[in-house]
C-alpha positions in Angstrom: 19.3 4.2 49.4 19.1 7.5 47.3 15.3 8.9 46.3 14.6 10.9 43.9 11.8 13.8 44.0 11.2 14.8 40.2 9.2 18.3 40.2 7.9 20.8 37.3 7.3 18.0 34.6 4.3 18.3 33.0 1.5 15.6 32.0 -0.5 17.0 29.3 -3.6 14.4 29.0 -5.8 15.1 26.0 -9.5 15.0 26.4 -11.3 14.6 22.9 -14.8 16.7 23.1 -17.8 15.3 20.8 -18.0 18.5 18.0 -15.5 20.3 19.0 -12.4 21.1 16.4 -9.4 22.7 16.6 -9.0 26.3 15.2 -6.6 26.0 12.6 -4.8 28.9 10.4 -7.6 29.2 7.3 -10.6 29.3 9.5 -11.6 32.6 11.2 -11.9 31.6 14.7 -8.0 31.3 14.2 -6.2 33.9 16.5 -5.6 37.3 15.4 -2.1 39.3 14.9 -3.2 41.0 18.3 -3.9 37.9 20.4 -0.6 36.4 19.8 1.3 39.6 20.3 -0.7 39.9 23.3 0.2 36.1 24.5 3.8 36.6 23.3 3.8 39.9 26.2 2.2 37.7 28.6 5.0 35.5 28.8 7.9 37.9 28.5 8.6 37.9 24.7 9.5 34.0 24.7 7.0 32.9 22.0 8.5 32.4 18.6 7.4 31.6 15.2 9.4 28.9 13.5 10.2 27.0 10.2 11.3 23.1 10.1 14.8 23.0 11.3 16.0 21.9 7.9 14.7 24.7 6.1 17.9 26.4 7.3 20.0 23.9 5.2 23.5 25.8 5.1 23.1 26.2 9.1 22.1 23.1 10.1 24.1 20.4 8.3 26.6 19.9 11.0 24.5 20.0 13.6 21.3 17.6 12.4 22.0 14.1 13.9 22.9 15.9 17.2 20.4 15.2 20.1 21.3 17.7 22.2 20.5 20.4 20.0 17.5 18.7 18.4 16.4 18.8 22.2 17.3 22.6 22.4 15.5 23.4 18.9 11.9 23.9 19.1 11.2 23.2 15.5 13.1 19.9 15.8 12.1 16.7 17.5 14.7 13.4 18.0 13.1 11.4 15.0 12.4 13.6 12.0 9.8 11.0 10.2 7.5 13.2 13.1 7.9 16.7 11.7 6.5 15.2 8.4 2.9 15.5 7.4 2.5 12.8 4.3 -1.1 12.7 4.5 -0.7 16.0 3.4 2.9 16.1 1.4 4.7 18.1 3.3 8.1 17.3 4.5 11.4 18.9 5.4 14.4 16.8 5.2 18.2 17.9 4.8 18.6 15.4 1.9 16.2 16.9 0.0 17.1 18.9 -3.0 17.6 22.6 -2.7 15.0 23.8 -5.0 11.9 21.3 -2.5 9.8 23.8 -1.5 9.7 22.7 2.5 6.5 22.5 4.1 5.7 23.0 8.0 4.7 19.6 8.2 4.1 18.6 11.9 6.4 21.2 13.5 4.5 23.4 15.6 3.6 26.8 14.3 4.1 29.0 17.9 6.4 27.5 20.0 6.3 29.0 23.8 10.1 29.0 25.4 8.8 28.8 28.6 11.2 29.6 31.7 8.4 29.9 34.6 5.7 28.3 36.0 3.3 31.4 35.4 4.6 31.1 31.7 3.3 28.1 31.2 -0.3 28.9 33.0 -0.4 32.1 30.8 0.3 29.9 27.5 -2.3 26.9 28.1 -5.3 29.6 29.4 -4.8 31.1 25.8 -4.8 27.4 24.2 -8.2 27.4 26.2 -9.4 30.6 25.2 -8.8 30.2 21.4 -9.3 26.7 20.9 -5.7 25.6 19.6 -4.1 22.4 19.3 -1.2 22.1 21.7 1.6 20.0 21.8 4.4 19.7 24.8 8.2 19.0 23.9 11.5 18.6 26.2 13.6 16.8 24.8 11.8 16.1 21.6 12.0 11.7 22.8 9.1 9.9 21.6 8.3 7.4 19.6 5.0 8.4 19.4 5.6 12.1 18.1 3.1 13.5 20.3 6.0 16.8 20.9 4.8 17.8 17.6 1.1 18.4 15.9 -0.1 19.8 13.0 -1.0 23.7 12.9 -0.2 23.8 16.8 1.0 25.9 19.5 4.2 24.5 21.5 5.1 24.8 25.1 9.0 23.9 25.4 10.0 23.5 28.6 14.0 22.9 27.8 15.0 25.9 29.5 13.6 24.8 32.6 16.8 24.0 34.1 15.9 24.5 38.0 18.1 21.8 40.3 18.5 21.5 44.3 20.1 19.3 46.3 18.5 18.3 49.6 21.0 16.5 52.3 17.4 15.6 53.9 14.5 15.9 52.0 11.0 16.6 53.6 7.9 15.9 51.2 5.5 19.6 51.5 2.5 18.6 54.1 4.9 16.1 56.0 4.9 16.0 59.9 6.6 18.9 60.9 8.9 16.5 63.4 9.5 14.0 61.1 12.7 12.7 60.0 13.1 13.6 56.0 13.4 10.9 53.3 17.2 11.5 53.2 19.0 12.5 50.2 17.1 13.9 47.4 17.5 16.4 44.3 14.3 18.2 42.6 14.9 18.9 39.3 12.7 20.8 37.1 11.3 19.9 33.3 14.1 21.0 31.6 17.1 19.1 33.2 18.5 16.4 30.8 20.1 13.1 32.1 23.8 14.4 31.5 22.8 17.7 33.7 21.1 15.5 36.0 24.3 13.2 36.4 26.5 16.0 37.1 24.6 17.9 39.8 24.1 14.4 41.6 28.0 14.3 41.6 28.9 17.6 42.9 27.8 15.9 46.3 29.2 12.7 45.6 25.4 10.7 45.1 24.4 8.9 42.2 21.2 8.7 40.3 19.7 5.3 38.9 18.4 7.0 35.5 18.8 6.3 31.9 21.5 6.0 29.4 21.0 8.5 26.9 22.3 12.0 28.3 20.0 13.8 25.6 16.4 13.1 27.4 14.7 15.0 30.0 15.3 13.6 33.5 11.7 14.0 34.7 9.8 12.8 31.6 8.4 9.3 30.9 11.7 7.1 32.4 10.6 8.1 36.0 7.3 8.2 34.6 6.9 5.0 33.5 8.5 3.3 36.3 12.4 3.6 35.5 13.4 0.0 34.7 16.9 0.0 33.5 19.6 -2.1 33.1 20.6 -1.6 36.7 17.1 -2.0 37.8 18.9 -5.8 39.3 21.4 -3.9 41.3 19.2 -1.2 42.5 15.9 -1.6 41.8 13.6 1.1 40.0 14.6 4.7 39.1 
């Protein structure tokens, strides 16, 4: 049997605080020019500022149903009706008609390309410090849009793309003479399922994951327990 050690996804649990709102762009406890230049040099230029994805119609047509580059866009996640804001009127969609003004909708104002693990640290500490609303996206596959928020900062941890295959894997703080857990592969965040499948059979192994090559590896299937359709042939993920 073939396990599976999943490392450098992150779980981002929100804690609601009694009183306590999110800075938001109008308000003057909203960060300064300075503070997000200064966050921006903190983690190696990779923060960006970003439109909806289907504000740049003549670029995009082609590309809009694809997952794969809705999962490498930042201001795109897999079902659009979640980069929409109707309680506030503003939407983006390609079908709309060239003179629609497009608002930002749900899309995330800042989003941080994070490549590192001290990227990432850097990027929530200033969520901390400035009292933003923040918003993690992979692959951009939820039903519940939580990848995207209102007026928030974005981690995106699609370039994470770290993968190693172990022949025999030890567990860190396992008994130095113990005997490994056999085959294994850590992935990091980034790694979809098709990238996952192909470094798994560059050794001749095989992953139980899911079906649809577009979604992160280490996010909610192997989260959430990783039933599948094989799950009767090979149990969990």
């Amino acid at each position: 049997m073939y396990r599976l050690a999943v490392i450098g996804s992150i779980l981002s649990l929100a804690i609601p605080t009694l009183g306590l709102c999110r800075c938001r762009p109008h308000e003057s406890c909203w960060s300064s020019f300075q503070d997000w230049l200064a966050l921006n040099n903190s983690i190696q230029g990779q923060l960006v500022s970003v439109r909806p994805v289907a504000a740049k119609c003549s670029n995009v047509s082609a590309s809009w149903p694809d997952p794969f580059w809705r999962a490498a866009e930042p201001s795109a996640v897999q079902w659009e009706n979640w980069e929409a804001w109707p309680e506030r009127n503003q939407t983006c969609y390609i079908e709309d008609r060239q003179n629609t003004t497009c608002g930002q909708g749900r899309v995330s104002l800042y989003p941080a390309k994070v490549e590192s693990t001290s990227q990432i640290q850097e990027t929530v500490a200033f969520v901390k410090r400035h009292n933003l609303r923040l918003v993690i996206k992979n692959s951009g596959h939820d039903f519940l849009g939580r990848p995207s928020a209102p007026e928030s900062l974005q981690i995106s941890t699609h370039a994470t793309k770290d993968i190693e295959n172990f022949d025999k894997f030890m567990p860190t703080g396992a008994p130095k003479d113990g005997v490994g857990e056999g085959p294994a592969i850590t992935i990091a965040a980034g790694v979809s399922i098709t990238e996952l499948y192909a470094a798994v059979s560059r050794h001749n192994r095989s992953v139980i994951a899911g079906a649809s090559g577009s979604i992160g590896a280490g996010g909610g299937y192997f989260q959430g327990g990783g039933h599948s359709v094989f799950g009767v042939w090979r149990g969990l993920a």
